[in-house]
C-alpha positions in Angstrom: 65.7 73.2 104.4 62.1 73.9 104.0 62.2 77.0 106.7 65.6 78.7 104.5 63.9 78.5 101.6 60.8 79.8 103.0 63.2 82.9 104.5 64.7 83.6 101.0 61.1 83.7 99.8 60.4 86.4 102.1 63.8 88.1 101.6 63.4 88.1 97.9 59.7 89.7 98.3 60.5 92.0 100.6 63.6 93.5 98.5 61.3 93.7 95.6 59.1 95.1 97.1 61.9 97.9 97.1 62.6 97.6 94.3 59.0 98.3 93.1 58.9 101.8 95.2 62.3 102.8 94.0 63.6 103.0 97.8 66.9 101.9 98.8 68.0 99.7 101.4 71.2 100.6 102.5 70.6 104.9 103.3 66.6 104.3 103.9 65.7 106.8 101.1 64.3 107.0 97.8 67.1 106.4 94.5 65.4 109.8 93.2 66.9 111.4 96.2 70.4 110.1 95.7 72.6 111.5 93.2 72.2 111.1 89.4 75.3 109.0 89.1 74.1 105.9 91.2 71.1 106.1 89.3 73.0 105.5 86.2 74.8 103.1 87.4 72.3 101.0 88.7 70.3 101.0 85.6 72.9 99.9 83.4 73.7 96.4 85.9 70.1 95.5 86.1 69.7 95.3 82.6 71.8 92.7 81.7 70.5 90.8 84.9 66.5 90.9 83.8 67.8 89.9 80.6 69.8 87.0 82.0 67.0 86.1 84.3 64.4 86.1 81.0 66.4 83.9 79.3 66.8 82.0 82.3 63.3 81.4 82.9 62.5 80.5 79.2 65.5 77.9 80.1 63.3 76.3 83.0 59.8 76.4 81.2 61.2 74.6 78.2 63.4 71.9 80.7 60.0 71.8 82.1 58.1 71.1 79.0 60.9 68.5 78.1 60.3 66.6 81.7 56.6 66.6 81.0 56.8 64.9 77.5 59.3 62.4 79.2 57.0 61.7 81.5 54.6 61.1 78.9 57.1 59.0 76.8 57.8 56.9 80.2 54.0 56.1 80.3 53.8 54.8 77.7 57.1 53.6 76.9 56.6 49.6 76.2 59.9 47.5 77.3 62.1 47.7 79.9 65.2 49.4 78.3 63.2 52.2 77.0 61.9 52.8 80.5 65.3 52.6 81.7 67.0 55.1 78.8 63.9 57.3 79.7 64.0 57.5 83.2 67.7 58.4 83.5 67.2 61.5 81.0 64.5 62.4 83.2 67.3 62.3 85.8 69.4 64.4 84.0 66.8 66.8 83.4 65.7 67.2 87.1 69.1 68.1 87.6 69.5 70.4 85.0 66.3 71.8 86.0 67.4 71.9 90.0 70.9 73.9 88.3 69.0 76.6 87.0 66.6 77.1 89.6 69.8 77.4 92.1 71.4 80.2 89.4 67.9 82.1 88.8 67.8 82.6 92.1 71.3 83.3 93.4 70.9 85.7 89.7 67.9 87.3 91.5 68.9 88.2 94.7 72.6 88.5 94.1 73.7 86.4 97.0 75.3 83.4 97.1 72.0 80.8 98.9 74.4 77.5 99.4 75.9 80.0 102.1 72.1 80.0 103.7 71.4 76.0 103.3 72.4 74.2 106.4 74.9 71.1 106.6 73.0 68.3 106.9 74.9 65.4 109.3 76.1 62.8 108.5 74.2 59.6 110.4 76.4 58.4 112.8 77.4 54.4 112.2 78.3 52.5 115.1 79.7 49.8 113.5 82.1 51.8 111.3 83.1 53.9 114.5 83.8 51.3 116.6 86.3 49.4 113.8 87.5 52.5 113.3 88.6 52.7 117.1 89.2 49.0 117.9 91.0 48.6 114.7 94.4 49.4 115.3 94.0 48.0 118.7 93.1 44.5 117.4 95.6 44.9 114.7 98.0 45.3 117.3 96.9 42.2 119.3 96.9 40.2 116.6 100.9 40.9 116.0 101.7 40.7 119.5 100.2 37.2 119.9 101.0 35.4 116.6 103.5 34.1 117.7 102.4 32.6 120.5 99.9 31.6 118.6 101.6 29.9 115.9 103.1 27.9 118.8 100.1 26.6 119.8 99.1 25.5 116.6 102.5 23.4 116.0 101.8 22.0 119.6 98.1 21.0 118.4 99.3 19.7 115.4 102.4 17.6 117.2 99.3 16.1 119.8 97.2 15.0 116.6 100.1 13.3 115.6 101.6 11.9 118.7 97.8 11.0 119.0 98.2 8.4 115.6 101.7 7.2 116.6 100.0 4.2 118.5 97.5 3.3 115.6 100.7 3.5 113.3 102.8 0.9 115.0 99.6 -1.1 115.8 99.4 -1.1 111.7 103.1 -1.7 111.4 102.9 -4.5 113.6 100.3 -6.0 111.6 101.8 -5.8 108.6 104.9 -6.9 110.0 102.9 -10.2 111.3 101.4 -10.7 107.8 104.6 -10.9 105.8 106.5 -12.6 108.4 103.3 -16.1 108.0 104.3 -16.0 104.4 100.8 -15.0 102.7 
């Protein structure tokens, strides 16, 4: 990130730097030695863009005087929800500010930068690749053996019970024994 920026610095010196010496890029030669019409032309598009960038850059310093009293107000700002409200239109300034920095200088140079930045990659999560892999696969298992499954949780549950029949008829027989002596 740093070293594109730092090469669209130098691109944007370097073709003002042309700019200042009246050359042009594209046929290596001076604008005074092209013809009168592309001369014209070109001063009639620039105009509108120095004015654009001007107003542009009155734009920043005044989001930038805006961030600094902010900043100020959050210093000094005394309870929690006013430090809150504050530091979330400082947010939206820095964005706003960030915005017009990107236009001055795709404005200035009259080139698209996002086309420049690189793609930054996304960090690769183990976790969420391997359940996105193994997902469908356990999915699948999971259908092919419920029923099986299910069988063997009736069976557990028919053992549990076979497992109280004795202590049933042990109570049975008890209870049979107590009505049958008349209490």
């Amino acid at each position: 990130m740093i070293k594109s920026k730092l090469i669209l610095l130098l691109i944007i010196s370097i073709m003002s730097c042309y700019q200042l010496f009246d050359f042009d890029l594209v046929w290596g030669q001076s604008k005074a030695q092209g013809s009168s019409s592309d001369t014209m032309k070109d001063d009639t598009t620039e105009m509108p863009t120095i004015t654009t960038l001007r107003s542009l850059i009155r734009a920043l310093q005044d989001l930038e005087s805006q961030l600094k009293g902010l900043k100020t107000e959050l210093k000094e700002a005394e309870t929690e929800d006013q430090k809150i409200r504050i530091t979330a239109e400082i947010n939206k300034l820095v964005e706003s500010l960030d915005a017009h920095q990107k236009d001055f200088e795709r404005i200035a140079i009259g080139v698209d930068l996002d086309q420049f930045e690189e793609k930054t990659e996304q960090d690769f999560d183990w976790q969420n690749e391997v359940q996105e892999l193994l997902g469908p696969v356990l999915q699948e298992l999971k259908n092919m053996t419920a029923r099986p499954r299910q069988l063997e949780r009736l069976r557990s549950e028919v053992a549990h019970y076979e497992n109280k029949v004795p202590i049933v008829k042990k109570a049975i027989a008890n209870t049979s024994l107590v009505l049958s002596t008349g209490v």
